[in-house]
N, C-alpha and C positions, 0 to 999 in steps of 0.2 A: 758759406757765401750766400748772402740775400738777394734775389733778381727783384726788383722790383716789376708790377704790371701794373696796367690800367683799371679802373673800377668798372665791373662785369656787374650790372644791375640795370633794373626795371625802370622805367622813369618812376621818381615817385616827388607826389607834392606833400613836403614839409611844410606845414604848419606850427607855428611858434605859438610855446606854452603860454605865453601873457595876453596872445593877440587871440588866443580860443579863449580863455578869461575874461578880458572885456567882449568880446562877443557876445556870449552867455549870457552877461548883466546886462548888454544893451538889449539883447531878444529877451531876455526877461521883462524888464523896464514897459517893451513896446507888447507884448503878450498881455501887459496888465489890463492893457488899455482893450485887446481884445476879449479880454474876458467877459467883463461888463457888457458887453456884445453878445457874449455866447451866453450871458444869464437869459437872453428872452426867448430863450426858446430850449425844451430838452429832448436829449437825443433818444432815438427809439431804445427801449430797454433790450433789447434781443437782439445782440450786435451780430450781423451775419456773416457767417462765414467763420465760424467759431466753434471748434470741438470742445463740448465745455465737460469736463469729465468730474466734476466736484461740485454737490450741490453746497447752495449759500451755509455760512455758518455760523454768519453774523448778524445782530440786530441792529448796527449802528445805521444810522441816518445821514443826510448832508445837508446841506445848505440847502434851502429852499431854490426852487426855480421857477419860473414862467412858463405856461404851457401854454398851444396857440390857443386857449379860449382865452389866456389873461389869468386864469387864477391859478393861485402858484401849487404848486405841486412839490413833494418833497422826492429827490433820488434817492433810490436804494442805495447799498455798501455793494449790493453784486452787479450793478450796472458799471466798476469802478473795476477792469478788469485786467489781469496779467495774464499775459498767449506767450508759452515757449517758443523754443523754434521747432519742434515738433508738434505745435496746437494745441500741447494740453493747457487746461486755464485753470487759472485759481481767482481767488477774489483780492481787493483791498483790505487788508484786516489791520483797524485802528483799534483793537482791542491791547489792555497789557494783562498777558499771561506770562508764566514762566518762561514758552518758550523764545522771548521778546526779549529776556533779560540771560537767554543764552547766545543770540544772535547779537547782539548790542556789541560789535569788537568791531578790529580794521578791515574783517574779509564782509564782515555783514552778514553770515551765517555762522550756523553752530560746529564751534572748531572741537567740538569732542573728539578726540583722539591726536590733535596736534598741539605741539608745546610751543609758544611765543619764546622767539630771543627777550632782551632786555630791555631793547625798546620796541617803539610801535613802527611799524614799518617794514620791519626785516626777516629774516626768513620764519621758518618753523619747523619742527624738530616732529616727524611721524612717527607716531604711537602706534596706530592702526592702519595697516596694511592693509587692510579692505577699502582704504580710502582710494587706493592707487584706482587707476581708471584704464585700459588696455585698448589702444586703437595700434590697427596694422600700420599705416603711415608715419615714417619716421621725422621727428622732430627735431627742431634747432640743439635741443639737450639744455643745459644749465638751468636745471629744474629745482634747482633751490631758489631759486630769482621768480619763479611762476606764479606765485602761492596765489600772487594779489594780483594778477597780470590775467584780464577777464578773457576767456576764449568764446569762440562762436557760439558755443552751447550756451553758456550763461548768459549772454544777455537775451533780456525781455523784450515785449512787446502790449501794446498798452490798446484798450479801447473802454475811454471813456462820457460819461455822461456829460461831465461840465469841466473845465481844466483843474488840472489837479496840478499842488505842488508840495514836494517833500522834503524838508531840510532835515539832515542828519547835524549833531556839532557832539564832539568828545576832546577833552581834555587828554594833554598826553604827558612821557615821563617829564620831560621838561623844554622850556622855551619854543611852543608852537600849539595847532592844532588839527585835527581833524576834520574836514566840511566837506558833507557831500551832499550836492544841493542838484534835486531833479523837477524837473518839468513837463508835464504831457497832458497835448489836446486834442480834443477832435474836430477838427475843423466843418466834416460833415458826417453822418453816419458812417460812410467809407472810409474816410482818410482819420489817420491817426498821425503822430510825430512827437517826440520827444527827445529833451535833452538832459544832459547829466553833465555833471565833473564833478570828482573825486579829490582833492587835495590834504596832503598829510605832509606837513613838516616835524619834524620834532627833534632835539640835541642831543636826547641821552643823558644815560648819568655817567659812561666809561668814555673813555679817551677814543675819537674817531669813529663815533659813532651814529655820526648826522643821518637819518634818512628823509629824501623830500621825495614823493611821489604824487603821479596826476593821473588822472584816469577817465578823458574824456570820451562819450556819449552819444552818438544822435541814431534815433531810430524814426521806421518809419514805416507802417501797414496800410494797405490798401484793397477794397475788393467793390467789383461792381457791382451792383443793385441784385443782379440775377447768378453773382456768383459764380459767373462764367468766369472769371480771368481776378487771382490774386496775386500779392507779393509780399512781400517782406526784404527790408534792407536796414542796413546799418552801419555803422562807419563805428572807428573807435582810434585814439589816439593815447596812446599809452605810455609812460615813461616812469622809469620804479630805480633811482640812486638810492644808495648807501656807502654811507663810510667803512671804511672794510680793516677795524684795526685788527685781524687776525686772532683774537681773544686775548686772555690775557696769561702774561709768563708763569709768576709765580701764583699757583694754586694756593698754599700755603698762607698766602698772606692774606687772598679772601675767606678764606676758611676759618683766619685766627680771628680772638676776639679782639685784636690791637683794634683801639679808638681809631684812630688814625685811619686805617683803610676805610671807618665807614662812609666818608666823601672816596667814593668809587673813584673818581677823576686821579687817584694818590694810585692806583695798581700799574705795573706795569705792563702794558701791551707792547703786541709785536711788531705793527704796522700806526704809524701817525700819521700818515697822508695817503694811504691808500684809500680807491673808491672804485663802485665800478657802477656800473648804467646800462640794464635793459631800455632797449628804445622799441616803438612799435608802432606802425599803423594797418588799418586792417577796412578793406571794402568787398562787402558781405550782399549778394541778392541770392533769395528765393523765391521764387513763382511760379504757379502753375496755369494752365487752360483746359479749359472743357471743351473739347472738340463739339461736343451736341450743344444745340442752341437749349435746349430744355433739359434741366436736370429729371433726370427719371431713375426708374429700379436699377436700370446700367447706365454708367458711365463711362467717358475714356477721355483722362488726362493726357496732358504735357506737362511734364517737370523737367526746371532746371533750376543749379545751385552755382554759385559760382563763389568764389572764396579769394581772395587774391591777401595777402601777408607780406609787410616786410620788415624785419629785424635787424638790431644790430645786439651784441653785448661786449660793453670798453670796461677791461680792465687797468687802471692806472695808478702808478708809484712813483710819486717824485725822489724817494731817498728810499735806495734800495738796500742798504746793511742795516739791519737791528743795532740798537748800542744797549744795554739794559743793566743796570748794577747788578752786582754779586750778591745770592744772598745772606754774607759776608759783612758787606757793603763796605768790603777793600777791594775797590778798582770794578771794571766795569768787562762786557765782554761784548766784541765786535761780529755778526754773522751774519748770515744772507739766510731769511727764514725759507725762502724757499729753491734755494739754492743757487748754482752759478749762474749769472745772466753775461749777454751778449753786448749790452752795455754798461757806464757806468751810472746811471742815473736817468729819471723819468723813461718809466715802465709805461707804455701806451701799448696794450694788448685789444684788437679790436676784430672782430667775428662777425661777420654779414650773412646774409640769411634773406632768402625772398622764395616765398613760393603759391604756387595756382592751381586751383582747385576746380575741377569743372566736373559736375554729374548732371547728364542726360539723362532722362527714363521718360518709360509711357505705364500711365497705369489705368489699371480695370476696376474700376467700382459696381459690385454687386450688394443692395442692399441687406441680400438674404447674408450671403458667404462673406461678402467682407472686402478687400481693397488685395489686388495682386498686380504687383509695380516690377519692372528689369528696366534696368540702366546700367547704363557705362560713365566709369569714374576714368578723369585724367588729372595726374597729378602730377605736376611739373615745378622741380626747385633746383634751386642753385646756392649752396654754401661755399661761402669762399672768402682769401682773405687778401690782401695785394703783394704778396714774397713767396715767392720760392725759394725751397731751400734746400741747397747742394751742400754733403758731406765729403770731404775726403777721403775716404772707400767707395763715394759715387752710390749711396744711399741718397735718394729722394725723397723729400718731403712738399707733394705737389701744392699749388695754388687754390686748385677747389674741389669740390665734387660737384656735381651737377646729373640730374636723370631723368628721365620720365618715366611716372609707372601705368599701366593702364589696366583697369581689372572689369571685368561684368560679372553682375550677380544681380540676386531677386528679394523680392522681401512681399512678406502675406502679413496683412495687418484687420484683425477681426477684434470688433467690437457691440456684443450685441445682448442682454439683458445683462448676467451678472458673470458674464467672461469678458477679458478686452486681451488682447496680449499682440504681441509683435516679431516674427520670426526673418531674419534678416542674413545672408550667404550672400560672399565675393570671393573672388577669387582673381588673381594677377595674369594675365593676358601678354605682358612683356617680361624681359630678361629676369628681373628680380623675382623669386619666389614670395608670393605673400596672400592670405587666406584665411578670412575671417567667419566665425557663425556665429550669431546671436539671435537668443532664442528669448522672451520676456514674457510673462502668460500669469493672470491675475484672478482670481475667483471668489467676488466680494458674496460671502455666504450672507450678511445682514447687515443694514446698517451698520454696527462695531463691529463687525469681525472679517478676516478677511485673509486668504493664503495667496502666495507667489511663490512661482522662481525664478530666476534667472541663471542660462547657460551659455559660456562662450569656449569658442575653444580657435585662437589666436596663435599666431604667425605674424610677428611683428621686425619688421626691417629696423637695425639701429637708430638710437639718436645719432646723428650726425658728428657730435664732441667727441665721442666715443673712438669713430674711424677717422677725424682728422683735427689737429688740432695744431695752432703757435702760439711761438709764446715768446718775449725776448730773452725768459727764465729758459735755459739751455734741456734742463731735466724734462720741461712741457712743449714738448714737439711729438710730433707721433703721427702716426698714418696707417692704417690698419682697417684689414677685409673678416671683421665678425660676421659671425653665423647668423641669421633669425632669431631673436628669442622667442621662444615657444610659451605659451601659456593657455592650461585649459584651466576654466573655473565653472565650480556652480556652488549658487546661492541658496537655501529657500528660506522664504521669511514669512511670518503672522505676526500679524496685526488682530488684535483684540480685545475685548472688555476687561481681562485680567492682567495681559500681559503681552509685550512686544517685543518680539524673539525674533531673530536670525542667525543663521547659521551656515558659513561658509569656507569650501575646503577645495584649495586649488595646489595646482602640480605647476615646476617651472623649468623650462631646460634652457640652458645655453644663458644665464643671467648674467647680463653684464653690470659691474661697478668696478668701484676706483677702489685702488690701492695705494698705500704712502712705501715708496720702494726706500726711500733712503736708511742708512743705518745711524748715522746723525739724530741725535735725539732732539736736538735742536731744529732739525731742516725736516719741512715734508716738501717730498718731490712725489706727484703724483703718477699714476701709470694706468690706465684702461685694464681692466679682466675679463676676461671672461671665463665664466663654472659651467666646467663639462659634466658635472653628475646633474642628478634632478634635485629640487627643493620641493617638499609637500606641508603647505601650511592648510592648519587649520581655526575659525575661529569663531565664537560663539558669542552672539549680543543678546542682552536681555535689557527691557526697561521696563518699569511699573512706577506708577505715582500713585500712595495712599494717602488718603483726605481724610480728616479729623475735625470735621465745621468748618470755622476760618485757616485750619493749618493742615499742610499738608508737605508729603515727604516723596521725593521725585529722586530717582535711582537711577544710573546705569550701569550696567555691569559691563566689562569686557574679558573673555577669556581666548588668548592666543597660545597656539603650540607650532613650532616649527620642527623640523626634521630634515637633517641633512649631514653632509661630513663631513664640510668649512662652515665657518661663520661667517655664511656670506649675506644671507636676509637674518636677520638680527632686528626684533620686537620685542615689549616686557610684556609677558605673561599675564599678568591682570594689571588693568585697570578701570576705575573705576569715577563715578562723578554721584555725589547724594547733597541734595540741597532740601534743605527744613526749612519751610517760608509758611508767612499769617498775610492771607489779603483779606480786605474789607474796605466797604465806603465808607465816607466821614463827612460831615460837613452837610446833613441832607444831601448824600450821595452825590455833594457837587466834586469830591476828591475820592477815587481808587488808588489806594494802599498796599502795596505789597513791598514786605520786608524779609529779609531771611540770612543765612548763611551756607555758604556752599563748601563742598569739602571735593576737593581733587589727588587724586593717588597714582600713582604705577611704581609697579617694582623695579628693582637695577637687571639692568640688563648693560650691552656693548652697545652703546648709540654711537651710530655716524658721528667726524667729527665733520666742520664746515668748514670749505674750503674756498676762498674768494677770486680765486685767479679761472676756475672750474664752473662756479657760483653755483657748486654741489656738496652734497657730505662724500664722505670715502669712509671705507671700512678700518675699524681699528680694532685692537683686542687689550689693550691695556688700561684702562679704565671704564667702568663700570658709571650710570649715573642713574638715580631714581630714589624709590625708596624714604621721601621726602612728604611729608604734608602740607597741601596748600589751603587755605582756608581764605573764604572771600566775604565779609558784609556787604548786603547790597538791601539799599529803600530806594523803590521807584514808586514813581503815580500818574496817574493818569487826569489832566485836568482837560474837560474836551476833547480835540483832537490832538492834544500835545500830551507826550510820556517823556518825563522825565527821570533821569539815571544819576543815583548818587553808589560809590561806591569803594568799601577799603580796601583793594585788591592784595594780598598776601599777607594779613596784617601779623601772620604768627611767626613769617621770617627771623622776627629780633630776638625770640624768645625758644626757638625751634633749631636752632644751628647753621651756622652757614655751609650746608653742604648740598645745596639745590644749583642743577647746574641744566641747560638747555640742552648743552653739547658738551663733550669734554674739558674741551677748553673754553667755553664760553657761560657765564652765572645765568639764573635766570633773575626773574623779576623781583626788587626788592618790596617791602610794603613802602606802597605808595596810594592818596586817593586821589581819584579821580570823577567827574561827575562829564554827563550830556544828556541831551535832549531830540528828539524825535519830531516832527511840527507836521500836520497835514495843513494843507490849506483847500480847502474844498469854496471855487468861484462860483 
């Protein structure tokens, strides 16, 4: 029996993807016009209020400027700067190295250790466990939908010299593009502002496979003259659809060498109109104050954060029975791939999600000892969805969860010749148990050489999917009180002139994933777990790039081992990434040249397969996937401030076998080329 309620939410102002679109163009349009404005004059090079922890690295130049005497003066590349949300800075870097032509993808960083589905846009298959990230506060869940879904940490913060602007463009599998197009000024030494959108259409080469995603932007930093009183805010509107055809049925027929299936679109899948839709907006302030009117050897701030999120994720299925030929191909067979539902058609599964985030603290700035801050976190959510639902044994499945958690703790943060590190403890205050320590501590022995570690040892409250979930699929209903998962880790890494090494080995108790319960080999019906023993992973990175004049060989190794007594975290063994590339100028150094080939590996191992109703993997043990070689040509160049990207991404797919797969049931990427471009615009 389904009760229906009322929608339990925040107010929130939606904003319409076309109507931020033209927005952008018109503040861009009218920005231009400012710029030419901001050429007469340049901003002080020493932007204050700035932890800059990374000296310059680069020689590049910009456009000339007007200084007040009139005569023009050229900006550095380090007056062009990036501020985290914890203030560490880095510079502008319009240089092309290798690691430009690793970053060059849909997330914008280096995905070493995660594997692309088959098209651009959609999830990703983790290789490396150390990528995972461990915070105590429990999340919306359906963490295969996140990859590209930017969170508080990741976005930046800008303070520049003259306006800058940055167009990203890449080609994709077929019928669309990639464009991420940003913008950021400084209107006066203090104030800074920027905007971005993200946009990614692209068709695919398999049946239901459309992803279109948007990933709008506006930031904005500010501090007075004396440093008394700063902020930081941002806003972000997010939206990340895919077509969800469930992969595809017969293995077999991708695998063979029949002509025939080489138009992908000929395979059959499981789902033709299935899709589903992370949505998201998100309003972000941080600020502090200096209670003393004059900075001196002590200090004593006010900090606050505040966080406020709201999500949904729509699962939906207009034709709920599979029909797929035999592969016989006498008669055909009728099934419900994920098993019984509640109706007979259009599957609208939808998950709400809102939550606020508030930390207060005071902190003590000594310039000998270092910065010692205690605050109290409030963290207040509500997941929930509009039905209740009553079983005939008088089994419930409620409408939402909702709580607050409230925790205080401290954190000591020193940084002063060639130590910096950050030691940070909470602890939970209300009904939930939850208890976090992190510990981060750095010792740059010399310019190149340099040691860390990093220690946490974690108490994290479930994702939310996990303890409650609907679905109109009858098998995906659940309601369930999990333990905490536990997790200690420690890291240590160097950094060096030979070689960059890390090495990390963590314990896990109480891990939760998904299970596919059904005995139908046809039907996955999923179910929440959780593993009462412990899991002890450990894992070991290494990189080196040897140079040979113009050519040079850029390595990464990866070595994982797990231990435990299910296959419940399941990783391959080695993997690895070696790219053999030639740079040089040409053209009286008017053109930078770098060409190469890359080669990517990991062994078979039990990967996750993907599950779209969840928008997670779940655990399986009956196929194995890896053990494939991927091999990439890539020529890029650098003309000015533009780098440009040509490249044959897989090209030895046709020649190598069709048994390269993302997830069990899903192929990975055929050879396809693709090319894009990078553009600074310095005003």
């Amino acid at each position: 029996m389904l009760l229906n309620f009322s929608e339990k939410n925040l107010p929130l102002l939606k904003l319409n993807r076309k109507t931020l679109k033209y927005f952008f163009v018109i503040l861009a349009l009218f920005l231009s016009q400012v710029n030419s404005a901001q050429r007469k004059k340049i901003l002080n090079s020493q932007s204050q209020g700035i932890s800059t922890n990374a000296a310059p690295q680069f020689n590049d130049t910009v456009k000339d400027t007007k200084s007040t005497s009139g005569k023009f003066k050229r900006a550095a590349i380090d007056q062009y700067r990036i501020i985290s949300m914890e203030n560490d800075t880095t510079y502008l870097d319009t240089t092309l190295n290798i690691r430009k032509e690793y970053i060059f993808n849909y997330l914008i960083k280096d995905n070493f250790g995660l594997l692309p589905f088959a098209n651009e846009g959609q999830t990703y298959q983790t290789l490396d466990f150390g990528l995972n990230e461990f915070s105590s506060f429990p999340e919306i869940g359906f963490q295969g939908k996140h990859f590209n879904f930017m969170q508080a940490n990741s976005i930046n913060y800008y303070s520049v010299a003259t306006p800058l602007t940055e167009l990203y463009f890449k080609t994709v599998m077929e019928q669309g593009q990639n464009l991420d197009a940003f913008i950021t000024v400084n209107t006066s030494k203090n104030f800074n502002f920027s905007l971005a959108y993200k946009g990614l259409n692209s068709l695919g080469k398999f049946v239901n496979q459309l992803s279109s995603t948007g990933n709008f932007r506006f930031t904005a930093n500010y501090h007075t003259t004396d440093l008394r009183y700063q902020f930081k805010t941002h806003f972000t509107a997010q939206d990340i659809s895919n077509g969800e055809n469930g992969g595809i049925v017969y293995l077999s027929d991708f695998e063979s060498d029949d002509s025939k299936f080489k138009e992908r679109a000929r395979l059959a899948v499981y789902n033709e109109d299935a899709k589903s839709l992370l949505d998201g907006n998100r309003y972000f302030y941080d600020h502090h104050f200096r209670i003393n009117k004059k900075q001196g050897a002590n200090n004593i701030f006010i900090d606050h954060q505040f966080n406020f999120e709201n999500k949904f994720f729509e699962f939906t299925q207009k034709t709920i029975a599979s029909t797929i030929l035999n592969p016989d191909g006498l008669g055909s067979t009728v099934f419900n791939r994920y098993g019984d539902s509640y109706v007979t058609a259009y599957i609208q599964d939808k998950t709400r999600y809102n939550r606020m985030y508030n930390k207060i603290g005071a902190t003590y700035e000594n310039t000998l000892l270092g910065n010692f801050q205690f605050f109290v976190e409030d963290f207040n959510y509500n997941y929930y969805y509009k039905t209740l639902i009553v079983y005939a044994d008088g089994a419930v499945i409620p409408s939402s969860i909702n709580d607050r958690i409230n925790t205080i703790g401290g954190s000591y943060t020193y940084q002063k010749g060639r130590w910096n590190g950050i030691a940070t403890f909470s602890n939970s205050i209300s009904d939930q148990p939850m208890r976090n320590l992190d510990v981060k501590a750095n010792f740059q022995i010399d310019e190149e050489n340099s040691v860390g570690f990093k220690l946490q040892n974690n108490t994290k409250i479930p994702d939310h999917v996990y303890n409650l979930f609907q679905s109109s699929y009858k098998g995906y209903n659940w309601f369930n009180n999990f333990n905490n998962e536990k997790v200690n880790n420690l890291e240590a890494i160097a950094t060096t002139k030979w070689l960059n090494a890390s090495a990390q080995i963590s314990t896990m108790e109480d891990k939760l994933y998904f299970e596919n319960t059904s005995i139908n080999p046809l039907e996955v019906v999923l179910s929440p777990k959780q593993f009462s023993g412990t899991i002890k992973y450990f894992s070991l990175k290494l990189s080196r790039e040897f140079t040979f004049g113009k050519f040079a060989l850029d390595n990464t190794f990866l070595y994982q081992q797990v231990e435990q007594n299910e296959g419940v975290l399941n990783v391959p063994k080695f993997t690895t990434r070696n790219t053999f590339y030639f740079s040089d100028h040409l053209f009286k150094r008017a053109l930078f040249l770098q060409t190469g080939i890359t080669f990517n590996y990991f062994t078979k191992f039990y990967a996750g397969d993907y599950n779209p109703i969840v928008g997670d993997f779940y655990n399986q043990n009956q196929k194995q996937i890896g053990d494939f070689p991927m091999f990439d040509f890539f020529i890029n160049a650098k003309i000015r401030q533009t780098r440009i990207y040509l490249k044959a991404e897989h090209f030895n797919s046709a020649f190598t076998g069709n048994d390269f797969y993302s997830a069990p049931s899903y192929p990975y990427r055929d050879f396809i080329v693709r090319f894009g471009l990078v553009w600074n615009f310095f005003q």
